[in-house]
N, C-alpha and C positions, 0 to 999 in steps of 0.2 A: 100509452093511451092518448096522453095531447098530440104525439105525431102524427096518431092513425085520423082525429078529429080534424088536423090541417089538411090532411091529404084528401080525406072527403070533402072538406068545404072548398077547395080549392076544384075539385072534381066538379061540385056542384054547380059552382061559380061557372067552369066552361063550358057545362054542357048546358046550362042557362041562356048562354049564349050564343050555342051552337042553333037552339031553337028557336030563338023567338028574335034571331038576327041582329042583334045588337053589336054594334061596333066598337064597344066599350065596354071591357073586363076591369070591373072595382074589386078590388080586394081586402080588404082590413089587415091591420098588424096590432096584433094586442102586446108583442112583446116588443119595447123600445127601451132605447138607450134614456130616457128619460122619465119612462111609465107613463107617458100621453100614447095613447092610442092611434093610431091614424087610419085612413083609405088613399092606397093609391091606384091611379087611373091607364090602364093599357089599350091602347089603341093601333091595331095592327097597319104598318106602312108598307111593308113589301114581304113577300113569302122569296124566299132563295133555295136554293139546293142546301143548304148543308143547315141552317138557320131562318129565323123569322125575324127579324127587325120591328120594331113597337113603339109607338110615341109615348114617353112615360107621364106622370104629373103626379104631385102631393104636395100637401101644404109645407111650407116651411116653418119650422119648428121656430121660427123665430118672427114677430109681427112687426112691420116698418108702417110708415108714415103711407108709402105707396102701395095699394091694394095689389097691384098686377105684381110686385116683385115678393107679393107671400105664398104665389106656388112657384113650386123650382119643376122646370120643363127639362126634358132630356129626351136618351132614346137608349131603349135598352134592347138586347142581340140575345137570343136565346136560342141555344144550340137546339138542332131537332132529336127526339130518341132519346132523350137524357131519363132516367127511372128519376122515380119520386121518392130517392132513397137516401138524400141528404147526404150526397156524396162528393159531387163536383165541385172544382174552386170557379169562382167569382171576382170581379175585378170592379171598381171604380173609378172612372177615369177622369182626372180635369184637365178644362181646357185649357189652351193657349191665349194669352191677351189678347189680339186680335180677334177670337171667334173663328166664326166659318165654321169649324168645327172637321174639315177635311179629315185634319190630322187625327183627331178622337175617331172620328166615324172608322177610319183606316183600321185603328188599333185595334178597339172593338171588332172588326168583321174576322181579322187577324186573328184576333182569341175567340172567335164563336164557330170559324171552321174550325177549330182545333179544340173545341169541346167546352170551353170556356165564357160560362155565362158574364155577359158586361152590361156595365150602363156606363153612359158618360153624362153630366148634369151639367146645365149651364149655370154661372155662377151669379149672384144677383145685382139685378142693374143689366143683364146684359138679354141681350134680343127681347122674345117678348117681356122677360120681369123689368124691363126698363120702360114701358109702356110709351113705347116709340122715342123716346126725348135721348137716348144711347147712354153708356154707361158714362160717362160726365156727368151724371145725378152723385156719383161714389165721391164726387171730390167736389160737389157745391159746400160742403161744409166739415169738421176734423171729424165732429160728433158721428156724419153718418157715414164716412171712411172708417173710423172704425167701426161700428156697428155692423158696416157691409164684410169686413174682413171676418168678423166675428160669427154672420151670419153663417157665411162660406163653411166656416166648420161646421157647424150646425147640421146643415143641410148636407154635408157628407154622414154627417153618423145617421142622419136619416136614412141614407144611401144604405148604411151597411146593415138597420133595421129591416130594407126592404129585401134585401139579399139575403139576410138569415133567413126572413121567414117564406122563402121561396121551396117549394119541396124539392126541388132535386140540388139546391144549395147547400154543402157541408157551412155551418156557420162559424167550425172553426180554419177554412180555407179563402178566406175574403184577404182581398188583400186591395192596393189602390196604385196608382199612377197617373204619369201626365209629364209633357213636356214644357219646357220651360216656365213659365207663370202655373203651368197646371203641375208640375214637378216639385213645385216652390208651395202651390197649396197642399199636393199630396204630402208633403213632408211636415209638413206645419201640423194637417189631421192625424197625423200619427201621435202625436205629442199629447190628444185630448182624445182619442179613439182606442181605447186597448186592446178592441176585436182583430184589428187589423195583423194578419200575419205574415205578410209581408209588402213591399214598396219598390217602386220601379222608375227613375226618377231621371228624366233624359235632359240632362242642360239646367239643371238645377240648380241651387247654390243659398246662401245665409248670408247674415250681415245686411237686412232688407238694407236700411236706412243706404248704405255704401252702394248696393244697387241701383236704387233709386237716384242715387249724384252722381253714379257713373256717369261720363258725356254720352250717352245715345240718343239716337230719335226716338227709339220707341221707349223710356225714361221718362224725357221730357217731358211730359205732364204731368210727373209725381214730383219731378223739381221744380216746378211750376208750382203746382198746389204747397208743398212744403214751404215754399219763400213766402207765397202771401197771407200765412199765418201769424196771428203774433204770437209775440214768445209763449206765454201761456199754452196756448193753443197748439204751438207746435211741440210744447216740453210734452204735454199731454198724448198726441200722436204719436210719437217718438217712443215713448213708455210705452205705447199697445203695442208698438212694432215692433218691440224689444220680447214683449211677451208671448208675440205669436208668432216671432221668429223662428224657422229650421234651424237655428244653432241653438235654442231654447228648448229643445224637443229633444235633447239629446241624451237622455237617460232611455227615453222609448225607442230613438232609432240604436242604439247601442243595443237596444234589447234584440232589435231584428240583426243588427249586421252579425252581432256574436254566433247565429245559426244562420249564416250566412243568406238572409232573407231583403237583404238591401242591396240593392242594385243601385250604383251610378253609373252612367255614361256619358260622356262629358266632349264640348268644343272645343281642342287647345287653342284655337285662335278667334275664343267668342269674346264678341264685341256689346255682349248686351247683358249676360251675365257675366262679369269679370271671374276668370279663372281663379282668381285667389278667392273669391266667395265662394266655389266649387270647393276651392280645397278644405277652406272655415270649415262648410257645412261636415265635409267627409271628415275633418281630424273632430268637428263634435260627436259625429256619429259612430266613428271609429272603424269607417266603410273604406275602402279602398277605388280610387274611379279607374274608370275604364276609357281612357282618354283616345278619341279621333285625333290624330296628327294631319295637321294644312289645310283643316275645313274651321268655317266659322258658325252664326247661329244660324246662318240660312242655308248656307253651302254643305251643312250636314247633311243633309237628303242625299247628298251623293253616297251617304253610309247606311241609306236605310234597307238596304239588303240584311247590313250584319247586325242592325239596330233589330228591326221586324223579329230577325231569328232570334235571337237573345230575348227580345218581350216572351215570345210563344215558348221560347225551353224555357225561362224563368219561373210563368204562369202554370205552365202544364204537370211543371214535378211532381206534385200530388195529386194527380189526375187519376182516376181511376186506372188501372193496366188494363182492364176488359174495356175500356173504352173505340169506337169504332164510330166513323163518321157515319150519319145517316144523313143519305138524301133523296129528294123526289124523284120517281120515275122520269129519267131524261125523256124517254119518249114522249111523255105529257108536258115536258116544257122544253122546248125548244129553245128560249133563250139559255136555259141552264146548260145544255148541250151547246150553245156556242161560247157563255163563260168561260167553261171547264177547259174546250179546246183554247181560247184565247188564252188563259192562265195559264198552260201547259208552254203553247207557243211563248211567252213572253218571257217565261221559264225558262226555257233553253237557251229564246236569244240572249238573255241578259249572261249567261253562262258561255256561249258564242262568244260574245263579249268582250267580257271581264272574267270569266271563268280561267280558272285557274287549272288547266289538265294533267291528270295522273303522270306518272315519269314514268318513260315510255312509249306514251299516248296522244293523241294531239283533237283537236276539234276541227272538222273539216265543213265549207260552206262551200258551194259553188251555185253563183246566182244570176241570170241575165235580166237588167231593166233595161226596159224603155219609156223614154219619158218625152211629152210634148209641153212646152211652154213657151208665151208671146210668140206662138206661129213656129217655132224652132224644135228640128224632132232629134232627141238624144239617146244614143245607146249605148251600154256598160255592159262587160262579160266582167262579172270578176272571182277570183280561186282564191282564197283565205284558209290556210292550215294556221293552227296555234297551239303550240308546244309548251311542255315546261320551262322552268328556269328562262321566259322571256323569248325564246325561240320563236320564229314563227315564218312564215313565207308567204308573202299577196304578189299576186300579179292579176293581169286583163290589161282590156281597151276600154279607155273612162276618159269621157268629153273634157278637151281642153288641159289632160295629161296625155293625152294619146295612148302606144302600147307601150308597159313599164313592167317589172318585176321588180321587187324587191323585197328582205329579208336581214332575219339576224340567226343564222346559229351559231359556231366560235368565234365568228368576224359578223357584225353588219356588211350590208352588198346591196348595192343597186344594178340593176341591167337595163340598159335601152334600147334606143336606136343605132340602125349599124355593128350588132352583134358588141356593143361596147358591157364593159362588167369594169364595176368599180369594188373592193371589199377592204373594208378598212381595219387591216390589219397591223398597219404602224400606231403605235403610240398609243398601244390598247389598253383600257384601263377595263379591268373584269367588273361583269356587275352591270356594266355602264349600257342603256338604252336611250333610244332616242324618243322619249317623252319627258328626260331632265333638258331635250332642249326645246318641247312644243310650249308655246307662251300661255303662262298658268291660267289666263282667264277661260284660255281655250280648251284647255287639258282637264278645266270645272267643269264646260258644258259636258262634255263625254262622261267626267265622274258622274254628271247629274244626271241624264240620263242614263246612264245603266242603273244608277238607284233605283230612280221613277219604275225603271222594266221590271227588277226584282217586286220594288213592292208590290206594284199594282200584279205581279202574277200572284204574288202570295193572299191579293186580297180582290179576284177579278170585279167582284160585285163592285168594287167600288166607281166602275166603270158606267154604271147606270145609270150615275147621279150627273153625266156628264155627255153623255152618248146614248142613242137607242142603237139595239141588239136585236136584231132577227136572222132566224137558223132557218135553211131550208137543204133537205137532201137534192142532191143532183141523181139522174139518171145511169151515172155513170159509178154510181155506191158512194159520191164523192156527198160533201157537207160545207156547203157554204155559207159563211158568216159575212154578213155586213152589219158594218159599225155605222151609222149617220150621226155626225157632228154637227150639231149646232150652233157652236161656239160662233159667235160674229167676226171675230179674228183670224180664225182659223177653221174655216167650215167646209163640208164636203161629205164624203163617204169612201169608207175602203168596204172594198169585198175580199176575203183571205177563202181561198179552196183546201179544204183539210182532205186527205185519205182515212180509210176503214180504221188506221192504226194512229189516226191523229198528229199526223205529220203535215205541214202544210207544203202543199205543192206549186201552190201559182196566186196572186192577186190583179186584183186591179186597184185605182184607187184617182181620184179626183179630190185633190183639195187645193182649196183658195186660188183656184187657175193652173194648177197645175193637171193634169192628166198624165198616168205610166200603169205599166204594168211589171211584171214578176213572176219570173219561173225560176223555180228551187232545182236545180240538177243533183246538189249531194249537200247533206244533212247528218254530220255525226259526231257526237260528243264522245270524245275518250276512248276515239278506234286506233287499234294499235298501230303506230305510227313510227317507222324507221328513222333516223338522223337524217339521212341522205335527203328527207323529203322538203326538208329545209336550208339546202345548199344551194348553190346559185345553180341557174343551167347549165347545163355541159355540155362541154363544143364549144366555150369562148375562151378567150385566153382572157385573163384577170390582170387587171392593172391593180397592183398594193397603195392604197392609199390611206392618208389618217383616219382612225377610228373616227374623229369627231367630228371630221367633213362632212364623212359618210351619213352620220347621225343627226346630224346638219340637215343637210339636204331631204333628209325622209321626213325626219319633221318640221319642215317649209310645206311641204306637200298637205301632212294633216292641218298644220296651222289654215292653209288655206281654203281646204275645206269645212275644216269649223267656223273657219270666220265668215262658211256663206251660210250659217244656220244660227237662229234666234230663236231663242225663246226666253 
């Protein structure tokens, strides 16, 4: 009977405000993790194809000196089509130090096309609850660092009050996350929150106090704050830190790892959470990580392909199995129609890519640019097959390489000028590819962008908040997207031509001075593909030389085209 009375007043509530146009859905929660009552406030920001995004607000369960940081603001994702039948899991997410919130927003869209209602909160002291003065209000004194630490839980069991009492919310599927600082809080609110069923925890780690003296930039102000304490004061800080430590939670997070409900994934080469506080945290929790090899705290993004997948099969396991996305009639939104094609496209390339093809099989690309820039007009043919086990074969004519083929199937081979063929068959060592010799700074940009493509196809809305998107059909049945950038660094606009079946055929595209265009000749992932298709040309006679010349010399070539790309 109390379900059937949420489900009405929740009814009531929307269609209250369907009529009399209110832009502000209040709702009450009479069941809390503290028996204080509350309302909190939804305020719709963008409708999407799959989902609605909302600006959320409630008081904070906890009253500070500073009026503006006693409501805790966020933005909560609420899948479209979801029944009122208390079924669906939920997630909580905190943020990163820095803010922005990119990363949260990401995660969130991530788990709300995938049926997964989110909120992300900001923590206090921070945007607006810091009432413009920035979160350096948390460490003008020990008293209100801790207080502010202590709030932060507070204001998540809020979170998970606000999420039970949602009707299409199972209350026993809440679960929380957050990357790095926001990893570090998720794991703390597990320890004071028992609704929570499970935790998702990327670059996390325990032993605050040893974090905090870690030597980093973004440290240094908690080692700062720490030194100009006096003893008292700092014994006293040190004690809360102890108490709300993620190695102190460890009877709760034991509870989830044991049903295998905790999730690490972890930097081996992070420079901000020291891996041995990664490992602290895991031997308290009795969690096993899931360690990225030769990325650090920032250069993980080059992992956020296999990061995003693992968030969304993490969250989704108890998802309803009759589950099915719903979204808007494309023909009445026309940006949603060029989303959908840009996440598809961004999809594939990043699989183009870095994908990894069936054995067998191979991905095939053939593309013609031309490009004008400071007065000078450039044109590229280029053929890209990519095979298994590292296989693959490129050739065309590309400005300032001329015309070149080269490849690796048993032997790496270059071809060039004068019917010359080089394959470096002496001194082979199996295994071996020429990106153990492109220079690692270089060999990051590529990781990092194929990330950035993964995510943002897995999550295209996020593209909104950065670009405008408008679709219009062509004449020709064809569907054209342009992107306008406004970014002042980097501004302009692409136009991409998609076909009936969502394949993109041709662009143009202007930015920051440059002017070119793009025609797709052939587009295929994982078409059955012969050996031979990755042997050198035939008709040359082959000169045998060391594998690692070979290997050498091909990645001189990439090095040098990544070293004409910034970002």
């Amino acid at each position: 009977m109390r379900g059937a009375v949420k489900i009405v007043a929740v009814f009531l509530v929307a269609w209250s405000w369907v009529l009399y146009g209110a832009d502000v859905i209040k709702t009450a929660v009479g069941e809390t993790f503290n028996q204080s009552p509350f309302e909190y406030e939804l305020r719709e920001l963008e409708r999407r194809q799959t989902h609605t995004v909302y600006a959320i607000s409630y008081p904070s369960p906890v009253v500070s000196d500073l009026e503006s940081n006693n409501t805790v603001h966020g933005e909560f994702f609420l899948p479209h089509g979801l029944p009122p039948t208390k079924s669906h899991p939920a997630v909580v997410i905190n943020h990163i130090l820095a803010g922005g919130f990119d990363l949260e927003r990401m995660m969130c869209t991530t788990l709300a096309n995938n049926g997964v209602v989110a909120m992300f909160i900001t923590m206090p002291y921070y945007e607006r609850r810091g009432d413009n003065r920035g979160r350096k209000l948390i460490m003008e004194s020990s008293d209100r660092f801790i207080k502010s630490l202590e709030q932060g839980i507070q204001d998540n069991r809020r979170a998970v009050d606000v999420l039970a009492s949602r009707p299409e919310v199972a209350a026993e599927k809440i679960g929380i996350g957050g990357g790095s600082l926001g990893a570090i809080v998720s794991a703390s609110v597990c320890g004071f929150e028992p609704r929570l069923e499970r935790a998702f925890l990327l670059m996390g780690g325990g032993n605050l106090e040893q974090i905090f003296r870690h030597e980093s930039r973004e440290t240094a102000p908690f080692r700062k704050f720490l030194d100009s304490l006096d003893d008292a004061s700092r014994k006293t800080t040190l004690d809360a830190l102890t108490r709300l430590d993620p190695v102190s939670q460890g009877e709760a997070l034991h509870r989830l790892s044991r049903f295998g409900r905790l999730r690490m994934i972890c930097a081996s080469e992070d420079h901000v959470i020291p891996p041995e506080c990664s490992r602290a945290l895991a031997e308290a929790a009795g969690c096993t990580i899931t360690w990225l090899p030769g990325v650090n705290h920032y250069t993980v993004a080059s992992q956020s392909a296999f990061i995003f997948a693992e968030l969304v099969d993490f969250f989704t396991v108890r998802r309803p199995s009759e589950w099915k996305p719903v979204g808007a009639n494309d023909g009445d939104k026309p940006e949603a129609v060029g989303l959908r094609l840009l996440g598809g496209f961004l999809r594939e390339l990043s699989l183009m890519l870095a994908g990894t093809p069936t054995p067998g099989c191979g991905h095939h690309l053939g593309v013609s640019l031309a490009v004008d820039y400071k007065g000078g007009s450039h044109k590229a043919d280029i053929q890209l097959k990519r095979g298994a086990r590292g296989w693959y074969a490129l050739s065309g004519n590309v400005p300032k390489l001329g015309q070149a083929a080269f490849g690796q199937a048993k032997h790496p081979w270059m071809a060039g000028a004068k019917e010359s063929l080089y394959v470096g068959s002496q001194n082979a060592v199996d295994e071996r590819r020429f990106d153990a010799f492109i220079a690692p700074e270089q060999l990051l940009k590529y990781q990092m962008a194929t990330g950035a493509l993964a995510s943002v196809a897995m999550a295209p809305e996020i593209l909104t908040g950065y670009t405008r998107v408008a679709t219009t059909p062509t004449t020709e049945g064809m569907t054209r997207v342009a992107i306008d950038i406004p970014h002042p660094d980097f501004f302009g606009r692409i136009n991409l031509v998609f076909d009936a079946k969502g394949a993109l055929k041709s662009g143009f595209f202007s930015l920051s001075g440059v002017q070119g265009t793009l025609t797709i000749s052939e587009w295929r992932l994982d078409a059955e593909t012969p050996e031979t298709d990755f042997a050198p040309p035939a008709g040359r006679t082959a000169r045998e030389v060391n594998q690692e010349d070979v290997l050498r010399m091909i990645a001189a070539i990439f090095n040098r085209l990544l070293e004409s790309v910034n970002f």
